[in-house]
TIZAMI-132937 format. One record per residue: x, z, y of N, C-alpha, C, O in turn; residue in three letters. Coordinates in steps of 0.2 Angstrom, whole numbers, padded with zeros to 4 digits, always signed. Layout:
XZYXZYXZYXZYALA;...
***
This chain:
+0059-0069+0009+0064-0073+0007+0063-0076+0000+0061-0072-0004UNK;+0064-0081-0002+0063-0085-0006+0071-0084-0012+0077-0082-0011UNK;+0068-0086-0017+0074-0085-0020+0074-0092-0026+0069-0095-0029UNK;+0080-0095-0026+0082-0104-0029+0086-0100-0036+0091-0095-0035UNK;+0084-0103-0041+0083-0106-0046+0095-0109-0046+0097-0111-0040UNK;+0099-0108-0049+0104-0113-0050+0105-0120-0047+0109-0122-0044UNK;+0098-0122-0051+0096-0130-0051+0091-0129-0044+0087-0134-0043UNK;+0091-0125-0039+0088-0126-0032+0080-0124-0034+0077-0122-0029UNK;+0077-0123-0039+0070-0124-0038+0068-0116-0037+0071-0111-0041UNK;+0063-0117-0031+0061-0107-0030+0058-0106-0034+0053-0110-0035UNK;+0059-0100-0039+0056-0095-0042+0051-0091-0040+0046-0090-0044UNK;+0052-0088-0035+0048-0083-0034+0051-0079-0024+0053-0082-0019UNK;+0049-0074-0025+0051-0071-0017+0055-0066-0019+0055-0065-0025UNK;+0056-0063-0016+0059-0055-0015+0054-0048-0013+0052-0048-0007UNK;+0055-0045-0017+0047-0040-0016+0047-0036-0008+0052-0035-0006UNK;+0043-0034-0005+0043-0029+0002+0047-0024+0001+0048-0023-0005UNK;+0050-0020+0005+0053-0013+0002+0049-0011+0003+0047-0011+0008UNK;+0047-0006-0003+0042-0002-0004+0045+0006+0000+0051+0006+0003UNK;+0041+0009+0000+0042+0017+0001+0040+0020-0003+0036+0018-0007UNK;+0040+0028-0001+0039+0032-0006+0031+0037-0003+0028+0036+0002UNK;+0030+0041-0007+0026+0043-0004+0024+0050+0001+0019+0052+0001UNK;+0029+0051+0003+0030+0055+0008+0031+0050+0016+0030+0051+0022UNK;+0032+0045+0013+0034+0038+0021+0028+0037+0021+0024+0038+0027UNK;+0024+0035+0015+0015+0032+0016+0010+0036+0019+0005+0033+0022UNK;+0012+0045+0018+0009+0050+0021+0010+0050+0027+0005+0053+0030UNK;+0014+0049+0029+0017+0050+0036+0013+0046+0042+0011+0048+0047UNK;+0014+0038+0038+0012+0033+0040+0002+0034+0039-0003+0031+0041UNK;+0003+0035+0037-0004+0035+0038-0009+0043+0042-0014+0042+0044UNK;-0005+0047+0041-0007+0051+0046-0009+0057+0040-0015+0059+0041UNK;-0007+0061+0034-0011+0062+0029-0004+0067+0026+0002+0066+0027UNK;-0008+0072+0020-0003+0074+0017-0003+0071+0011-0008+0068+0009UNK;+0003+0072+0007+0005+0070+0003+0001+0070-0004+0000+0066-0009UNK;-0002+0077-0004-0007+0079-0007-0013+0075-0008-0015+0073-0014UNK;-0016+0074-0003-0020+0068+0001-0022+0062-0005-0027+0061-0008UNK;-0016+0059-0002-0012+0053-0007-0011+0054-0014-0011+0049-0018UNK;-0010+0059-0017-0011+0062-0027-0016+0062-0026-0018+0058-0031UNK;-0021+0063-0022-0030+0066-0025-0032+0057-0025-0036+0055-0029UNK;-0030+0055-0022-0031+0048-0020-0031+0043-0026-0036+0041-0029UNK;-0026+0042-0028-0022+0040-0033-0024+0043-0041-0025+0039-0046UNK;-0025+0049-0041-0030+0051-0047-0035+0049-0047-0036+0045-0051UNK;-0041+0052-0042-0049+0051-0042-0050+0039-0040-0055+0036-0038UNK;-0043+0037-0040-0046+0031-0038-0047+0028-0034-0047+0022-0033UNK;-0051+0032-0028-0055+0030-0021-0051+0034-0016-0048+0040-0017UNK;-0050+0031-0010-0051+0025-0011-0047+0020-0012-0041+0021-0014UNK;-0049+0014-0012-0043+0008-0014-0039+0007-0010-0039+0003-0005UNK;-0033+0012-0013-0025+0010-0010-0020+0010-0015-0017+0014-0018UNK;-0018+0003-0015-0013+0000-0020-0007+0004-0021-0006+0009-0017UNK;-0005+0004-0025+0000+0009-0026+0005+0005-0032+0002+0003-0037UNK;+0010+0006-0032+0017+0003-0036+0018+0010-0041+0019+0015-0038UNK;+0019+0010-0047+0022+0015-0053+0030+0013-0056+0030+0012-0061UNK;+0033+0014-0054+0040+0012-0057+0043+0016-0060+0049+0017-0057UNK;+0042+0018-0067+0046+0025-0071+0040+0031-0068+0034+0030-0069UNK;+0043+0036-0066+0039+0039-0063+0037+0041-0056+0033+0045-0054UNK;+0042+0037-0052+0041+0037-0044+0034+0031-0043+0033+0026-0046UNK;+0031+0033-0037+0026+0030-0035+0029+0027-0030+0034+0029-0028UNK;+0027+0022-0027+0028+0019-0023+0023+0013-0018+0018+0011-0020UNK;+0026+0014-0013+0019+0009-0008+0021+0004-0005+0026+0006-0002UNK;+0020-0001-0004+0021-0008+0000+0019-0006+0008+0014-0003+0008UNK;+0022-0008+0014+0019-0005+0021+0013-0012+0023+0009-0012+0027UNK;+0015-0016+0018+0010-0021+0019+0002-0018+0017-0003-0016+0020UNK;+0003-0017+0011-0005-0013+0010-0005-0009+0014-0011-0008+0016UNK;-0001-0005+0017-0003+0005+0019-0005+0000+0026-0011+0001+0025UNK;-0004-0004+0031-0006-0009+0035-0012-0012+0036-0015-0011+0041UNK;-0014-0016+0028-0021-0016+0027-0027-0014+0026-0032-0017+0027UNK;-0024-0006+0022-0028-0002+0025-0031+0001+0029-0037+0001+0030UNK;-0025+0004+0033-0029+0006+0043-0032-0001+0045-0038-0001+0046UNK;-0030-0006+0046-0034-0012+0048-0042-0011+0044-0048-0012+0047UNK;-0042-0010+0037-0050-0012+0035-0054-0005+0039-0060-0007+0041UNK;-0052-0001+0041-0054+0007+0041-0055+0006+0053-0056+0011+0056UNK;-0054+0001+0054-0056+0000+0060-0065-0002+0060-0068-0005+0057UNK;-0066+0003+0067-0073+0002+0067-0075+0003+0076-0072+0007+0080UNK;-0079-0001+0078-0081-0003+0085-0086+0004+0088-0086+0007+0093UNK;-0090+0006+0082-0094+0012+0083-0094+0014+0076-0093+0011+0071UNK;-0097+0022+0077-0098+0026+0070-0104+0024+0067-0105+0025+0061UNK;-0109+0021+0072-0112+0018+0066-0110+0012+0060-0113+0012+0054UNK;-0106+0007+0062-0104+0003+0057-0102+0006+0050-0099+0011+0049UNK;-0105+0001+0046-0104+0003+0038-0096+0003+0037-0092-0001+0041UNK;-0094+0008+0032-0086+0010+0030-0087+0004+0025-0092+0002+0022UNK;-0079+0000+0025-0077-0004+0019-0080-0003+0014-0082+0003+0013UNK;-0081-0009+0009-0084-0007+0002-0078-0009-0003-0078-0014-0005UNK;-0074-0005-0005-0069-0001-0010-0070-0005-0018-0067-0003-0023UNK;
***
């Protein structure tokens, strides 16, 4: 959703609603803990929202995630991160 300005002109959008990180667990098939080591150690590259001190996840990333991580056979190469 698009957001106008007084004077009409768009600013900006309105952010995805995020979740938390037990919904991003869930959805993605993982425990929570999982998703801390993740987020600590870096790798792999899964975006992640800081707000104070709740974490937060976009379902559009956690989305594009599972999509990078598709593979036709086990030999194809994993995403490069």
């Amino acid at each position: 959703m698009m957001v106008k300005s007084r004077a009409g002109q768009i600013v900006g959008t309105t952010p995805t609603a995020l979740v938390n990180e037990h919904v991003a667990a869930a959805t993605l098939g993982l425990k929570v803990s999982t998703l801390r080591r993740w987020r600590w150690a870096g790798f792999p590259a899964l975006p992640f929202h800081k707000i104070g001190n709740a974490v937060r996840y976009n379902p559009d990333d956690l989305a594009d995630f599972v999509k990078a991580g598709r593979r036709m056979s086990t030999s194809e190469q994993p995403p490069q991160y």
